[in-house]
Structures are given as C-alpha cells and as structure tokens.
N, C-alpha and C positions, 0 to 999 in steps of 0.2 A: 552420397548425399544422405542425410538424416531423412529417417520416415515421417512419412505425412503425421505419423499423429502426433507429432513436435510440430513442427512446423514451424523452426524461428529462423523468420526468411530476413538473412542478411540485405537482402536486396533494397529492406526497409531504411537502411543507412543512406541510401539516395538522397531520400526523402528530408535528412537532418543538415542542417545548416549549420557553416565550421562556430558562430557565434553566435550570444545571444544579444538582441537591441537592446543599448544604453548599460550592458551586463559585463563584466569581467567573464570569460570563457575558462570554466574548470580546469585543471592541472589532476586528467584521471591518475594515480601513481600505479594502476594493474591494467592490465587487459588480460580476462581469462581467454585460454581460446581449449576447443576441444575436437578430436578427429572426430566423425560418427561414430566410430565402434565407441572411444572412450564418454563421450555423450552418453550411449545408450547403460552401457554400464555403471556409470555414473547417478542416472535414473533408476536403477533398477537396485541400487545401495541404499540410494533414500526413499527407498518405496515401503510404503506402511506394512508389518506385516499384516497377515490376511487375521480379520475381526475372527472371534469366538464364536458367537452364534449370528443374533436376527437381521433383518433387513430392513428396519425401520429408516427412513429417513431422517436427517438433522431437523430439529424442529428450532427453527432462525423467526425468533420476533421481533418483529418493530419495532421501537421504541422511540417515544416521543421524548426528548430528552431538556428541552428548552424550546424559547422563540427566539425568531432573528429579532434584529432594528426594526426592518420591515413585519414583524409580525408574521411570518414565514415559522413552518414547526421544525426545529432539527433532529433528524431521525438518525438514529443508528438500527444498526442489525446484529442482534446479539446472539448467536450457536454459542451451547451449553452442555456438556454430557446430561443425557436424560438421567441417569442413576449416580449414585453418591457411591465415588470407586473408595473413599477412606482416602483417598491422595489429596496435596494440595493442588488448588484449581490455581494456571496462571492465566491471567486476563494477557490479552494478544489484541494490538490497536491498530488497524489499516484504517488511514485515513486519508479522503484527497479533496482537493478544490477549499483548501485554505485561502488562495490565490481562486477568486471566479473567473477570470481568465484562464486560466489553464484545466479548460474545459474536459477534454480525453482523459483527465486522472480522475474524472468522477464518473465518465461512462466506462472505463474500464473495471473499477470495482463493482458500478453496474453487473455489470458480467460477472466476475465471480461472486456474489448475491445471488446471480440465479442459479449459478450451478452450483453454489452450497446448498442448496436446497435441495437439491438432487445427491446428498452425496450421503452412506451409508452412516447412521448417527454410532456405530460403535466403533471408528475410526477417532471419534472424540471421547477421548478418558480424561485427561487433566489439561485441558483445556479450554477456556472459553473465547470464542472469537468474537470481537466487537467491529463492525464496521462500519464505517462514517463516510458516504461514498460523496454528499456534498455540505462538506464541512460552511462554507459560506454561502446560502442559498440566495440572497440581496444582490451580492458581487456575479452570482453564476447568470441567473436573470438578465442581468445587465453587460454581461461576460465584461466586467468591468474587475481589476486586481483587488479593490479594495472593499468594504462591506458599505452598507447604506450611510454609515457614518466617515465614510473616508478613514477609516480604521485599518492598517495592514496586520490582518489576523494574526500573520506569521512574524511579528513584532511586537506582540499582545501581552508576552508572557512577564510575570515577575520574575527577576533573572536579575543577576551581580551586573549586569552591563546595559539592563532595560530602565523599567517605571518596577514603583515596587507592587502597583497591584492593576489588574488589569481594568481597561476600559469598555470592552465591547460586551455584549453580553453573548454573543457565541464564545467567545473567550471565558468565561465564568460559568456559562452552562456547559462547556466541557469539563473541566477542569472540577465541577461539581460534580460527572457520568467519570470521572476520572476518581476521584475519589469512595464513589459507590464501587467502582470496581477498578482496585490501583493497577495501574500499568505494569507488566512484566517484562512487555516490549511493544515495542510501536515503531510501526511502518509507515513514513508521511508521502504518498507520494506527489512530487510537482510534475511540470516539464520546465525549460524544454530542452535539457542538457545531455539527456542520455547517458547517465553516470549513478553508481550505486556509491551513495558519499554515508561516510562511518570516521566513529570517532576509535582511536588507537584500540584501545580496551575491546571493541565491538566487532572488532573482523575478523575474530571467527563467526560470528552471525550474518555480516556479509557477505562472507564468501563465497556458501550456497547459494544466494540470488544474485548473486552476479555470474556464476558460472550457467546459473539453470535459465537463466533471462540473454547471457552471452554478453553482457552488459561489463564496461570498463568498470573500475574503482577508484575510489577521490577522496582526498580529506579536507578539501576547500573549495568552496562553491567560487572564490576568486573575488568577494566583497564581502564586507561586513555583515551580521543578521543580527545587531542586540535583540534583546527580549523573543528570541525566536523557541520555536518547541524544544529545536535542537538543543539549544541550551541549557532550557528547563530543564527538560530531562537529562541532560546530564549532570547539573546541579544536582538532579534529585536522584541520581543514579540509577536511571533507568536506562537501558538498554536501547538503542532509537538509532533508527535505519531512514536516511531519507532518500527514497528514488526518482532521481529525476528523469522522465519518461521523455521520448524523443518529439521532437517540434511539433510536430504539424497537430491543428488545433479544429481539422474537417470532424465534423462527426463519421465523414464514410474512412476516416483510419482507426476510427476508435477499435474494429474490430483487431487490426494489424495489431493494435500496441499494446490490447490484452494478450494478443496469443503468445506476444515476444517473451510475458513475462506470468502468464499463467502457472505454469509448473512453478516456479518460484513463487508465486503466491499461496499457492496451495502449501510448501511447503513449511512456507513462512508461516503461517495460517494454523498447521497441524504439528509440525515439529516432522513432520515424515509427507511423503506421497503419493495419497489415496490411487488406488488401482483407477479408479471412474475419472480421476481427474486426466491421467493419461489419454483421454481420448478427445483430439478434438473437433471445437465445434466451429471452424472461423466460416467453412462456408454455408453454415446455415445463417451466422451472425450476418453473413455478407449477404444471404439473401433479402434478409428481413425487411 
C-alpha cells in the first residue's frame, strides 16, 4: 500500500456514479495505474529541488478582480516570486466553480489556498500562480449551474463555434485578470466525471496529473461545449487542462477530492513538487 502521506484512496471510486444526469458519459482514452514503489518514485522525480537559501513564506494576495450580476466581488489569489530572477514569469490559472453547482471544485482549491500559503516562497522562481477557486459566486450561492443571469459561464466565451463577444460580466472580468496577466496554462477544474480531459497537443501536460491524482484521461467530455474556455484557449493557443473531479457534491468529501488530487496540483501549480506539499493534511481537514 502507498504511504499515508499520499493517500489517494481508491476506495473513493465507490462513491462515483457510472454516468452523469441528462450528460453523455466521457470515453477516458488512458487509465494511468502505478505500483507503490513506482508511485513513490515517480514523486520523488518531480519533487522540487531543495531552495537556495531563506524560509520566507509565499506571499498569495487577494485580489479583487471584478463583480458578479449579483454584485458579489470575484477574487483570485495571486503567488508571485518575491525577487526579479531576470527569467520570464509564466502565469499558471487554477480555476473552479464556472458551473455553481459543482460545488467541491471550489472547496478543494480552498485547500490548496491554504496550504500555498504555507509553502516556502523560493520554490517559486518563474512562476506566477493565479487562483480562482469560485469563478461563479451568484450560481455557487444558489448552488445553481448557471450565474444570476442564466448565463452558462462555461459557454461565455468568444470562440469560432460561440457568440463573438461575451455576455456575463464574470466572463469579461476575467478575460480582462486574463489579459493583465496572459495565460501560460490553465487548469479548469468541474466535476463530476472523474477524467483529466486534454487537447492532443497538451498531453504531455496531462500526463503528470493524471498519474499524480491516479485519475483516467479523455479527449471528449461526450457532448458539445461552443463558446467554452476550452476552446478559447485553444483558439488562442494556450495550453488548458480541464479536470473533472468525482461526483459527489457533500461538503464532508471536499476533503477526499482534494487529497486525490493535491500533489497534482501542486505540481501543476509549480512546474515541480514542493517537499511541504508531500505531507498530508486530510485528517486535520476532516476534523475541522
């Protein structure tokens, strides 16, 4: 068995239902699988090397970046390297709860929020993390899919197969926190599919988080998505990872369905991963 301080408990597969309501069911085309030992080695490949000197913490700020419909603020969280390495900085976009309904993909980057904040700031050199953990806050409220305006965020975008410009103003206010700091790559994540879906070009980006999360791979969600990010960003050639996290929508799984996929976020996150991150925290999250 993998050591507790992974802890990505298959068991949690129970818990996911074979399809989704009113949804076409993914066509994963991989299943990574790994023994322990090749797991742990595996981790210990993509682990950062050990920082130069200090101990400072990541210094991760708020950022008020727009309002919803509702007049709601949208925040992201932005880690920055504190010092100017002369490198080029790439922006890195984790974002969840496009869909306010699919509630767990905004309390799980909850969780990695808090433990950026704990994590040694000279592990970040050329990269900036941006994180958007409730991209629709109207639709999350109301744990309703759509925003105040019956708007599908995740249909918002100007795209060869959408509208040419968008309507929502969460759509616009990102897309403007998009333009301050242009995407390098970005991570969408929904549920409730349980599949790391990527576009041809993009898997070798996938790959890592699907192996470190133990999560299958897809390259069709199994229905149409015009105007969706996905696409955007591929129009615009950006690099875009959508993961679909597994069903269940309690807040007492939120803890489970960060752990499945923490190291893959982190790794995602930093391009390596942090020594601090290997350790984890589900059953302190579980006590809470």
């Amino acid at each position: 068995m993998r050591t507790s301080l992974f802890l990505i408990p298959h068991v949690l597969l129970f818990f996911t239902s074979l399809a989704a309501t009113n949804a076409a069911e993914p066509k994963p085309s991989q299943k990574p699988y790994f023994s322990s030992g090749a797991f742990m080695r595996y981790v210990a490949k993509l682990t950062c090397k050990a920082p130069s000197g200090g101990k400072n913490t990541l210094h991760v700020r708020k950022i008020k970046y727009g309002m919803s419909e509702r007049k709601q603020p949208l925040f992201a969280y932005v880690a920055h390297p504190d010092e100017d390495t002369g490198t080029e900085i790439e922006n890195v976009y984790l974002i969840a709860a496009q869909h306010g309904d699919e509630q767990n993909s905004s309390r799980a980057l909850d969780y990695f929020v808090r433990e950026l904040k704990t994590t040694r700031a000279d592990y970040l050199e050329s990269r900036r993390i941006i994180v958007v953990p409730k991209y629709n806050p109207d639709g999350f409220k109301k744990n309703h899919r759509l925003n105040a305006k019956k708007v599908d965020l995740n249909r918002d975008f100007p795209t060869s197969d959408g509208e040419d410009n968008p309507h929502a103003v969460e759509t616009k206010a990102f897309l403007k926190l998009m333009k301050k700091y242009p995407a390098s790559y970005i991570y969408n994540f929904h549920q409730p599919f349980r599949v790391v879906l990527y576009n041809p070009e993009d898997e070798e980006i996938a790959k890592p988080f699907a192996l470190l999360s133990d999560y299958p791979m897809g390259q069709d969600v199994g229905y149409p998505t015009p105007g969706s990010l996905g696409i955007y960003s591929r129009e615009k050639k950006i690099p875009i990872i959508t993961v679909e996290l597994m069903r269940s929508m309690r807040p007492a799984m939120a803890p489970f369905i960060y752990e499945e996929i923490r190291l893959a976020l982190f790794n995602a996150a930093f391009g390596c991963i942090p020594k601090s991150a290997q350790k984890s925290h589900l059953e302190k999250y579980l006590a809470e």
